[in-house]
C-alpha positions in Angstrom: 0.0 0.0 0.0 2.5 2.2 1.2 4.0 1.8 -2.9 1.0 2.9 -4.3 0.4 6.0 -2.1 4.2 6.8 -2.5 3.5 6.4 -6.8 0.8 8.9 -6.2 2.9 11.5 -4.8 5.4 10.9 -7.7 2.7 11.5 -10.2 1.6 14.3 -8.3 4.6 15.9 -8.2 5.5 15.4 -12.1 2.2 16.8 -13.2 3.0 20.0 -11.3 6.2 20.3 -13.0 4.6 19.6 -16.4 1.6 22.6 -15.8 3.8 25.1 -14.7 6.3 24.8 -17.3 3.6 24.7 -19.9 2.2 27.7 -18.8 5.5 29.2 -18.3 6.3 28.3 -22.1 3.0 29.2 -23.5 3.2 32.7 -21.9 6.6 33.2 -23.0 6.4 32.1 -26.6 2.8 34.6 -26.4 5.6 37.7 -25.4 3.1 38.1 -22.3 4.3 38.9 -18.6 2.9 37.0 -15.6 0.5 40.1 -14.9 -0.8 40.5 -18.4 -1.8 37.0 -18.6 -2.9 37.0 -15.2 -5.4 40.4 -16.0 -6.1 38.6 -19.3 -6.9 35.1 -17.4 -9.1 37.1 -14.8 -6.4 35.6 -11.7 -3.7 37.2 -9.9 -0.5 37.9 -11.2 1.0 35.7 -7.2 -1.5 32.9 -8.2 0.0 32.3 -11.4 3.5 32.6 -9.9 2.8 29.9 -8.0 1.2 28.1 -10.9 4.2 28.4 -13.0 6.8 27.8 -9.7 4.6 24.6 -9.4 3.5 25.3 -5.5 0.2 25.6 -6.6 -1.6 23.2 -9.5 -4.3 24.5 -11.3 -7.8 22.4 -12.3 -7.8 21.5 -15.3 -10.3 24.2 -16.5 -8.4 26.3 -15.2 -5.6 25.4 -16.8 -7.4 24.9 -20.4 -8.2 29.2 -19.3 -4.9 30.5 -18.7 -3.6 28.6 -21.9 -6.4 30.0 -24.1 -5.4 33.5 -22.7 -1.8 33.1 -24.0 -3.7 32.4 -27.6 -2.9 28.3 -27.5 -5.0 25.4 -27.0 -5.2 23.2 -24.3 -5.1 19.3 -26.1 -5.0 16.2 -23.7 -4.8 12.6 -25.8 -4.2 9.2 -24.5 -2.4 7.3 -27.1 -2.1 3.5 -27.3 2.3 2.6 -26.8 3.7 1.0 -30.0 7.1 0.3 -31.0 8.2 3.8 -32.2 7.6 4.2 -36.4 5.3 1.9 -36.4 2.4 2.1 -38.7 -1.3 1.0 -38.7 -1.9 -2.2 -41.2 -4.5 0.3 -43.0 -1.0 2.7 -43.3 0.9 -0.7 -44.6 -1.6 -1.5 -46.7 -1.3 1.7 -48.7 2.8 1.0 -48.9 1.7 -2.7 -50.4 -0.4 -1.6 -52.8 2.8 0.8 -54.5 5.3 -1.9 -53.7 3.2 -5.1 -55.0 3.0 -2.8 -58.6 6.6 -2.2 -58.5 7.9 -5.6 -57.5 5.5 -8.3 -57.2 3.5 -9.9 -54.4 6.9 -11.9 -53.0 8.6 -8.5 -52.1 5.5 -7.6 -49.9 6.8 -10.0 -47.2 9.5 -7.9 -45.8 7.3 -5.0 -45.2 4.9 -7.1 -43.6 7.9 -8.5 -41.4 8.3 -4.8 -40.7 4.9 -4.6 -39.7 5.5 -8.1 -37.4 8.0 -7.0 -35.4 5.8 -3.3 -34.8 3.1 -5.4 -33.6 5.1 -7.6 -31.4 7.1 -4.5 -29.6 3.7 -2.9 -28.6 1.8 -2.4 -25.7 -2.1 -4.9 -25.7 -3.8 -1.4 -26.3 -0.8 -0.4 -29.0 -1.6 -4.0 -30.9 -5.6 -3.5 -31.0 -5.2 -0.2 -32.5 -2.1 -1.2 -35.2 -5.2 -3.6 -36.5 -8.2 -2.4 -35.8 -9.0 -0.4 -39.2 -9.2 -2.6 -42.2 -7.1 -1.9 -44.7 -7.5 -0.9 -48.5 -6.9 -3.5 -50.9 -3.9 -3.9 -52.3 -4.9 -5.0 -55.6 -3.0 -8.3 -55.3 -5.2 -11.0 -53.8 -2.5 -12.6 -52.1 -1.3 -10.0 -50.8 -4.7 -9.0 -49.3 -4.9 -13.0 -48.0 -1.7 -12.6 -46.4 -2.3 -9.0 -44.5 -5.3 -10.8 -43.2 -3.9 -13.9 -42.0 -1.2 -12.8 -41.0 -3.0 -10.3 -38.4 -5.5 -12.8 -37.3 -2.6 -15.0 -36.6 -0.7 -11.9 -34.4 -3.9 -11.3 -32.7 -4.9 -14.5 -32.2 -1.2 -15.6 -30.3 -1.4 -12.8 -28.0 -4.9 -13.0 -27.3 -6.0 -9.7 -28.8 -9.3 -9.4 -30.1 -9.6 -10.2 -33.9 -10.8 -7.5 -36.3 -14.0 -8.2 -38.1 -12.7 -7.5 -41.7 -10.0 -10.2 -41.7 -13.2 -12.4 -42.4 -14.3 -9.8 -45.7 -14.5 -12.6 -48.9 -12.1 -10.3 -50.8 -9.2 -11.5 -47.8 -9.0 -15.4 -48.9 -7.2 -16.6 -52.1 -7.2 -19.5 -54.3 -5.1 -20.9 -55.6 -3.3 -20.7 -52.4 -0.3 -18.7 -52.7 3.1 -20.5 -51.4 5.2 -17.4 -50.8 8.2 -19.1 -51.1 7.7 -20.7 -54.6 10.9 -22.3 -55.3 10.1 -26.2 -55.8 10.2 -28.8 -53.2 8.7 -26.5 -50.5 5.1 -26.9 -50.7 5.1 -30.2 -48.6 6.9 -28.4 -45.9 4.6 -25.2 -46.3 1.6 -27.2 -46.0 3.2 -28.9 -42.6 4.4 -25.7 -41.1 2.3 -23.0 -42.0 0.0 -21.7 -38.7 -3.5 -22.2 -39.2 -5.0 -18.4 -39.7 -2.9 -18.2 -42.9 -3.7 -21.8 -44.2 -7.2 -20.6 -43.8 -7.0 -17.8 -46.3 -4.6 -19.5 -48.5 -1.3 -18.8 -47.7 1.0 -21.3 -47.3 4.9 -20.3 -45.4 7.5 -22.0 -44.3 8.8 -23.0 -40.8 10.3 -19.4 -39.6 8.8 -17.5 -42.3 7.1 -15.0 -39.6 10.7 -14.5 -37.9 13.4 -12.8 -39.4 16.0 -15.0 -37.0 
């Protein structure tokens, strides 16, 4: 207990060094002093000493009103934690559909290797919203089989809730597509391919979702 109180205070503490240096900044970058804003604000010019100092931590309307009196807008967003550059499949999708015209379906794979290791180096929430809006078409149906199946089978190892669209008709292709299509390897690809690509047609080999 005594942790969590003590994580409290931290908290505490670095949200009142965040406000007053965002006030500080936001006056500063408006070419206001602390009594102009204050007059403008409708506080006191000590007040928002303190408010800056960070003795004293405003509400949060109150905040969003001294911050709209320097002429900026107050914007608070929660965003989901994903491995940093990572892109949304919807994102990757629109890269496919220029790379799989310039270079064929096979050289799709390594961007969606990219994609892979994104989605494994984010947070649960980061994972849900990499995949949660369906992607354009490519153009390519196996490319399109192998986005899908290759996100149900991500979501479906760490227990993340499957989008609806990996299901859409235009996501399955036959003939199946065996991505590596030198001869000899369908036997294998049939053996080791994980069951949410089988299912829409595209057949890898053992590895093939690993760049190790």
């Amino acid at each position: 207990m005594r942790g969590v109180v003590k994580m409290r205070y931290i908290c505490y503490d670095i949200y009142m060094i965040f406000t007053g240096e965002l006030l500080r900044r936001a006056r500063k970058r408006s070419g206001l002093t602390q009594l102009e804003l204050a007059q403008r604000a409708g506080t006191s010019q000590p007040t928002l000493a303190r408010y800056e100092s960070g003795t004293l931590v405003p509400r949060l309307e109150t905040l969003e009103r001294l911050v709209a009196a320097t002429g900026h807008t107050l914007e608070l967003q929660v965003q989901p934690q994903v491995r940093r550059g990572a892109l949304t499949i919807d994102l990757v999708a629109a890269e496919l559909q220029s790379l799989t015209k310039a270079e064929g379906a096979r050289s799709s794979w390594r961007r969606i290797l990219d994609f892979v290791d994104d989605f494994r180096g984010s947070s649960r929430a980061g994972k849900v919203w990499l995949t949660e809006t369906a992607p354009r078409l490519v153009g390519d149906p196996r490319v399109d089989a192998a986005i899908a199946g290759v996100v149900e089978d991500l979501c479906t190892r760490d227990d993340v809730t499957v989008p609806d669209w990996v299901d859409e008709p235009e996501r399955f292709v036959t003939p199946w597509w065996f991505v590596n299509e030198l001869a000899g390897f369908e036997a294998m690809a049939l053996r080791d391919t994980p069951f949410s690509l089988a299912r829409h047609g595209v057949f890898v080999n053992e590895g093939a979702l690993s760049r190790v």
